[in-house]
N, C-alpha and C positions, 0 to 999 in steps of 0.2 A: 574653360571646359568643365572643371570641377564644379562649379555652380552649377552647369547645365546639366550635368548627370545628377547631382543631386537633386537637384529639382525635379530631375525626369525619375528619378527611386521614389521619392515624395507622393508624386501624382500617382504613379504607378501601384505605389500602397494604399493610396485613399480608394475608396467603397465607391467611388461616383467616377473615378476611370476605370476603362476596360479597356485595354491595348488588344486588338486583332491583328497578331500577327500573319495572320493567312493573307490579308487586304495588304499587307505589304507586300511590295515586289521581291523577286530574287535577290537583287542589288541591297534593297533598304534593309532586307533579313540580315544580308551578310552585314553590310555597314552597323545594323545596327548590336549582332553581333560579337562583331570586332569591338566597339565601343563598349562593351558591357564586359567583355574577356579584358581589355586593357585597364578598365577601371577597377575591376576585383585583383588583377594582378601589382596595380598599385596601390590596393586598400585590401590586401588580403585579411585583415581584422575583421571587416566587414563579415565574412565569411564565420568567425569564432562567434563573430557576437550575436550572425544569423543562428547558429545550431544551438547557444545557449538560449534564444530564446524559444527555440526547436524544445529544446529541454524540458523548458518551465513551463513552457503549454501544455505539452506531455505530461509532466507530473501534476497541474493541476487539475487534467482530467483523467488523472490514475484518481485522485486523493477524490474528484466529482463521483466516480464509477465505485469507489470502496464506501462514499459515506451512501450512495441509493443504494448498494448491497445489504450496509446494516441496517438501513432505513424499512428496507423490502425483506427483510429476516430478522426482523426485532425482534419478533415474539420465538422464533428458533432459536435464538441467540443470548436473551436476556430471560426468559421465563419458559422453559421448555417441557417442567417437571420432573424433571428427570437430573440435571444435570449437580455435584454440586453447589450452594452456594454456601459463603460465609462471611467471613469479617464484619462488616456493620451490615446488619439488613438494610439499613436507612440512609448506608452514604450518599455522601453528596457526591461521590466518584463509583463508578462501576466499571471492575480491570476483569476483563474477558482473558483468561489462559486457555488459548488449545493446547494439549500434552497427548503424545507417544512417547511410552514409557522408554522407548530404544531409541531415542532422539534425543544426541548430544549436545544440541542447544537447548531441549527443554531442559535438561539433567544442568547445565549451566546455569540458565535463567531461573532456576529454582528457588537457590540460597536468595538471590536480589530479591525476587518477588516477594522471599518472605521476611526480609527484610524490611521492602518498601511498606509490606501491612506493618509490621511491628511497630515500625515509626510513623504510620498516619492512621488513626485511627478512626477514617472516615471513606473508606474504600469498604465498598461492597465487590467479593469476589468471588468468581463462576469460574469452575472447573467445565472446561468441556473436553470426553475422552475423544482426541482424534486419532485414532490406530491406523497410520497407513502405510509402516513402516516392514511389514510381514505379521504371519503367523503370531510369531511371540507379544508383537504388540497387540493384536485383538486379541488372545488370551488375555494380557494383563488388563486391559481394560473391561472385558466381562468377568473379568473376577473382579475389580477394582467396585464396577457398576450392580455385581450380586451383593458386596457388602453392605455398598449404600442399601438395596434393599431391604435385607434381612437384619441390617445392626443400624443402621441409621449414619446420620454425617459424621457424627465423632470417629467410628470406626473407621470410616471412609477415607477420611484425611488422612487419620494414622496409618493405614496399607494405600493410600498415594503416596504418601513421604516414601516409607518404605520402597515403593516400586520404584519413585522417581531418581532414589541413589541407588539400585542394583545396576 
């Protein structure tokens, strides 16, 4: 019987069967069923290994939908004019930070990042202001984004550090 079902999960996955269940009778639905509920109840694994691969298909079309995201906003994203950039202009790596200044992961992630520049000296990196956290955050990022303008990126950096530990 376990051959048979396997065999019958096999065909059932391949692209050139298509089971109609409406063309079975009452009886065959039930029958068929009961034989499908008895076989997952004694291969309840079946069931973990169906959602893990539920999982992986899902995450590789999260990872499909994020890279045409930055594919389809490249130039918003990498070349804006506006936004900081620094560390190597010519890396062979380019690390995108979004920051709100009241956002205790960005306030975390700070020290690593500047870290991870200090130790590779082949990262080209983009400050992008995302204030979405209230009022105080689009404050600090229109003043963070007036400095850049009127004093240049040096300044700029030095009052994001600032902002990013207040």
């Amino acid at each position: 019987m376990l051959k048979v079902l396997a065999s019958f999960f096999l065909l059932l996955a391949s692209q050139s069967f298509a089971l109609d269940l409406s063309k079975m009778s009452d009886k065959e639905r039930a029958l068929f069923q009961k034989e499908i509920r008895l076989y997952l109840l004694e291969n309840p694994e079946i069931i973990m290994e169906a959602v893990e691969v539920l999982r992986q298909k899902e995450q590789q079309a999260a990872i499909q939908s994020d890279f045409e995201l930055v594919k389809n906003y490249k130039r918003a994203i990498f070349d804006d004019g506006y936004s900081f950039v620094g560390g190597n202009l010519n890396g062979d790596i380019t690390l995108v930070e979004f920051i709100d200044y009241k956002c205790g992961y960005c306030k975390k992630a700070h020290g690593e990042v500047e870290k991870l520049l200090s130790k590779d000296g082949n990262i080209r990196f983009i400050i992008k202001e995302f204030p979405i956290l209230g009022e105080d955050s689009l404050k600090m990022s229109k003043f963070a984004l007036a400095v850049k303008i009127v004093h240049g990126d040096k300044a700029y950096k030095v009052v994001h550090d600032i902002l990013i530990k207040m």
